[in-house]
C-alpha positions in Angstrom: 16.2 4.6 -17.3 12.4 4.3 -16.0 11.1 1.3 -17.2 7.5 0.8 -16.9 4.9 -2.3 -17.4 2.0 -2.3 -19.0 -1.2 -5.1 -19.5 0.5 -5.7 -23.1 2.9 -8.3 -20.9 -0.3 -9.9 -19.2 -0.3 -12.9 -22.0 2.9 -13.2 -20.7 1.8 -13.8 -16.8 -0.7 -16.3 -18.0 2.5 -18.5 -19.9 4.5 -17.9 -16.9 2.0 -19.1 -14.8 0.8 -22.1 -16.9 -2.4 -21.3 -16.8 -4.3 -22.9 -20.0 -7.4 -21.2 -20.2 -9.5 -21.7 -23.5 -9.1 -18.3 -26.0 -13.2 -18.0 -25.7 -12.4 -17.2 -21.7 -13.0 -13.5 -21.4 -12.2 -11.2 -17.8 -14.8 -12.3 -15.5 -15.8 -15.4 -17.4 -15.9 -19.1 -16.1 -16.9 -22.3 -17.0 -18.3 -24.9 -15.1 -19.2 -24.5 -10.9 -15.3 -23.2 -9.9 -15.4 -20.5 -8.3 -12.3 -17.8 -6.8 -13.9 -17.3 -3.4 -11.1 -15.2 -1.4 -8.3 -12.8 -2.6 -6.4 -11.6 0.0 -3.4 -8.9 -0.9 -0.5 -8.1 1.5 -2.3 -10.1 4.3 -5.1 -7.2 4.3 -2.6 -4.7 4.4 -1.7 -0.8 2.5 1.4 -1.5 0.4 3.5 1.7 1.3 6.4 2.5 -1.3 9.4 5.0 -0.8 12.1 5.8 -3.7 14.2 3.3 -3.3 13.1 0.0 -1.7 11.4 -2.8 -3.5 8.6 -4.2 -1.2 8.2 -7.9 -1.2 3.9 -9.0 -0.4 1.9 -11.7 -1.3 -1.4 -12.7 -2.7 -3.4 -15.4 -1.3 -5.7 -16.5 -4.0 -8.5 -19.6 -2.8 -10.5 -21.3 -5.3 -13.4 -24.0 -5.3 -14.6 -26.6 -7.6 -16.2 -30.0 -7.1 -13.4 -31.8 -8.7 -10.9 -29.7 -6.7 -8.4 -27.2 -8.0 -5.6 -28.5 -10.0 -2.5 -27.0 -8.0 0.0 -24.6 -9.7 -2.7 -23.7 -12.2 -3.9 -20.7 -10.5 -2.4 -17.5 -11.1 -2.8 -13.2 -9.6 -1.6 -10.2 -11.4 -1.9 -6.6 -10.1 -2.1 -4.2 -12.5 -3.6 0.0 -11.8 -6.4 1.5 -13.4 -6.6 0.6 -17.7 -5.9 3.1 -19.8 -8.5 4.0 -22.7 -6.5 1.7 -25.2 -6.5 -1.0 -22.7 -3.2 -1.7 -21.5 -2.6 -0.8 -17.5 -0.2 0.9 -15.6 2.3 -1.3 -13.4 1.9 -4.8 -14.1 2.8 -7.0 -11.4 3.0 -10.5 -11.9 4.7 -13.3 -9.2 7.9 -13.9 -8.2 7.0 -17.5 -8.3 4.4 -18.4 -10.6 4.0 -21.7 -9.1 3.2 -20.4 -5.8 2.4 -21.9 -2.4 -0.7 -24.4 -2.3 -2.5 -25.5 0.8 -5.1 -28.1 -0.3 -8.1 -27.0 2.4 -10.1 -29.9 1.3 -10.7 -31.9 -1.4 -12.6 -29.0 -3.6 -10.6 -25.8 -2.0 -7.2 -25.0 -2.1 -5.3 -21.5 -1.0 -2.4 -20.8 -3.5 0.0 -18.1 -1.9 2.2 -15.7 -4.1 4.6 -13.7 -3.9 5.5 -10.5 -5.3 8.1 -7.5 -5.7 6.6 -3.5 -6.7 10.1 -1.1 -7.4 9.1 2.5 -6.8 11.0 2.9 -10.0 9.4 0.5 -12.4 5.7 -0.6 -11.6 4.2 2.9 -10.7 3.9 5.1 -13.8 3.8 8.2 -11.3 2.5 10.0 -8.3 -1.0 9.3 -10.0 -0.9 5.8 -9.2 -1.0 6.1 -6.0 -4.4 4.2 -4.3 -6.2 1.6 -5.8 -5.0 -1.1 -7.1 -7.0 -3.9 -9.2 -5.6 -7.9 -9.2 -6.7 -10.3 -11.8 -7.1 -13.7 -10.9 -7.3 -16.9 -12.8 -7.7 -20.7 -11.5 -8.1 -23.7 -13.0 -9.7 -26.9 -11.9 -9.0 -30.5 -12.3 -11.9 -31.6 -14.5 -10.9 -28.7 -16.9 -13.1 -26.0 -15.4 -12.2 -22.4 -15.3 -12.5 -18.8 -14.1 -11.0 -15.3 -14.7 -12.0 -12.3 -12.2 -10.8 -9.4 -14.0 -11.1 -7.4 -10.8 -11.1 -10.1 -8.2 -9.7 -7.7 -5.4 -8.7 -4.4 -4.8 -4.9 -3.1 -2.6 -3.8 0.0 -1.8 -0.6 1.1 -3.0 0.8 4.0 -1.0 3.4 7.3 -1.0 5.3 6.6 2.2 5.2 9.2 4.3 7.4 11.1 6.6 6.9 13.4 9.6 9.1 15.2 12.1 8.9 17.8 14.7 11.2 19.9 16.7 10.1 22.3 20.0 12.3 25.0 21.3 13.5 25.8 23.5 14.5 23.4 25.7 14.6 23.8 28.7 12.2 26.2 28.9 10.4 28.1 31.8 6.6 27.0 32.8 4.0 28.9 31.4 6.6 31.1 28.7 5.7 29.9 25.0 7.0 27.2 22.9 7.6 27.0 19.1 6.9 23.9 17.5 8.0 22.9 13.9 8.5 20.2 11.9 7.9 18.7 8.2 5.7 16.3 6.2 7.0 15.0 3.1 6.0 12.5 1.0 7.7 9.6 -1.5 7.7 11.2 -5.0 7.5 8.7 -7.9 9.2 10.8 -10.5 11.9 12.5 -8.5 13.0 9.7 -5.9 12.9 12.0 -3.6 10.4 12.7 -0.5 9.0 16.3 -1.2 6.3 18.5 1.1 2.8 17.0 1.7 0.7 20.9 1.1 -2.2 22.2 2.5 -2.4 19.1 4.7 -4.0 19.0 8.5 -1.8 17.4 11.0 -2.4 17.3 14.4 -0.1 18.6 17.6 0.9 16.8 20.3 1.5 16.1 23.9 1.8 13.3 26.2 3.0 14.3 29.6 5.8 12.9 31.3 5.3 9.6 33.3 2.1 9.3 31.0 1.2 7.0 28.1 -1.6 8.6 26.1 -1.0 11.6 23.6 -3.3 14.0 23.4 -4.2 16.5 20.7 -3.5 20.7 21.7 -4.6 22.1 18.0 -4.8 21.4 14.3 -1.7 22.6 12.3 -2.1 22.8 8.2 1.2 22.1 6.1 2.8 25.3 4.3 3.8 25.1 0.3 6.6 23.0 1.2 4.8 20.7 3.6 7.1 22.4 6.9 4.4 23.1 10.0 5.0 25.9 12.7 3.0 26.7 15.4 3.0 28.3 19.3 2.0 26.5 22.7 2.3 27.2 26.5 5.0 24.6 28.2 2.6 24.0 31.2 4.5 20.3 32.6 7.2 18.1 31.4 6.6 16.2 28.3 6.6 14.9 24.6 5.3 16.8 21.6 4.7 15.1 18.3 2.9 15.3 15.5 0.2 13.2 13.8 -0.6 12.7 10.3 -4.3 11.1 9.6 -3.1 10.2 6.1 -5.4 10.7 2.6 -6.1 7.7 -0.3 -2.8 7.9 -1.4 -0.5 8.7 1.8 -0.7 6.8 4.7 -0.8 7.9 8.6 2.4 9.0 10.2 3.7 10.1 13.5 6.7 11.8 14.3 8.7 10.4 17.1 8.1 12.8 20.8 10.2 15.7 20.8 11.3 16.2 25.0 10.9 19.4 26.7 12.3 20.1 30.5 10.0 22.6 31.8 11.6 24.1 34.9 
C-alpha cells in the first residue's frame, strides 16, 4: 500500500523533537534576538530518488542568540508545496530528533540531522518533483524562540537514466554510424523508470587516446524517450550521450560506447 505524509503529522515533529514553543508562535514568528542564520540541506546538494532506494541526507540547521541555543531544542522538517487546505505533501521529519550539535561559540551552535525520503511514501507523485520547502524551529536558553516556515529550499529529483549503443563496430572510416540509445526517468507512481519525451540530449565523441568529449549534434527523445541518429566514423573513439537535465530530472551521461574504425 502507498502511504503518504501530510503537514497534519507536523505537531507530531515538534513532540518528537521537544521543541516547546509557546501556542502564540506562528510560521515565521520569533521572540526575542534568536535568530536561524544557515540551513543547509544535503550538504548543498539535489536529492535524486529512484523507485526503490531510500536516500539517507542531512540538514544542518545553525542558530544564534545572546544567551546561546539550548542544544537538542532545535528541530527541521521538509515538507513540498501546501495544499489549499493546508496540509503538505511528503513530510519529512528526522531520523534523530535530537540531532548532532556543534556549539560554534557561546551564542551559535550547528545542530546536524538526519533524514530518510522512500520513493514510495514521502513523494505524493511525479508532481513533486523540484522544490522542496524545510521548516525550522530553534530554541534558546533564556526561553527565546523562532520558526522559519520556509527557512530553505532542496531539490528533490527523478533519477535519471541514459544509454547509448553505435553500430557497427568495427566499422570502415568515413562509412556511417547509427547511434541509439534511451532516456528514462524514475516514475513515482509506477516504480518503474519510463521515457524522458521531447527531451534534447546531446551526442558524443571523445577520440581515442583523448580526454575531452565533444558535442557532434543535438538529438530530441522520441515518445518513449529512445534517441537515434547518423554520424560519419572519422577516427577511433567513444560516443556517448549527454543529458543537461530540467527542474525535476537531473543531468546524466551515458557511459562511452567504443568503436574500432579500420
Amino acid at each position: 500500500m502507498h502511504h503518504r505524509t501530510t503537514m497534519a503529522g507536523f505537531a507530531g515533529a515538534l513532540a518528537l523533537s521537544a521543541v516547546t514553543v509557546p501556542a502564540s508562535a506562528r510560521a515565521d514568528d520569533f521572540s526575542g534576538d534568536i535568530r536561524i542564520t544557515k540551513v543547509v540541506v544535503n550538504g548543498g546538494k539535489d536529492i535524486v530518488l529512484g523507485t526503490t532506494a531510500v536516500k539517507t541526507f542531512t540538514i544542518a540547521v545553525t542558530a544564534t542568540d545572546d544567551s546561546g541555543i539550548e542544544v537538542g531544542k532545535t528541530a527541521p522538517v521538509m515538507w513540498h508545496t501546501p495544499l489549499p487546505n493546508g496540509d503538505a505533501y511528503g513530510l519529512v521529519m528526522p531520523h534523530d530528533t535530537a540531532g548532532k550539535c556543534v556549539r560554534q561559540s557561546f551564542t551559535t551552535t550547528t545542530c546536524t540531522y538526519t533524514l530518510k525520503i522512500d520513493p514510495r511514501i514521502h513523494p505524493q507523485d511525479n508532481t513533486t518533483a523540484g522544490t522542496w520547502t524545510v521548516r525550522a524551529l530553534a530554541l534558546a536558553n533564556d526561553g527565546d524562540y523562532i520558526t522559519r516556515d520556509s527557512a530553505a529550499r532542496a531539490k528533490v529529483l527523478r533519477a535519471s537514466r541514459l544509454t547509448v549503443d553505435a553500430s557497427p563496430e568495427p566499422v570502415k572510416k568515413n562509412r556511417t554510424i547509427t547511434v541509439t540509445g534511451a532516456l528514462t526517468r524514475a516514475n513515482w507512481v509506477t516504480y518503474k523508470y519510463g521515457g524522458y519525451t521531447g527531451q534534447p540530449v546531446k551526442l558524443q565523441f571523445r577520440k581515442k587516446g583523448t580526454s575531452t568529449y565533444k558535442t557532434l549534434r543535438t538529438v530530441t527523445t522520441d515518445g518513449k524517450g529512445n534517441l537515434r541518429t547518423t554520424t560519419k566514423a572519422t577516427a577511433d573513439g567513444y560516443f556517448r550521450y549527454s543529458f543537461a537535465g530540467t527542474a525535476t530530472t537531473p543531468a546524466a551521461a551515458s557511459a562511452g560506447d567504443h568503436v574500432d574504425v579500420k
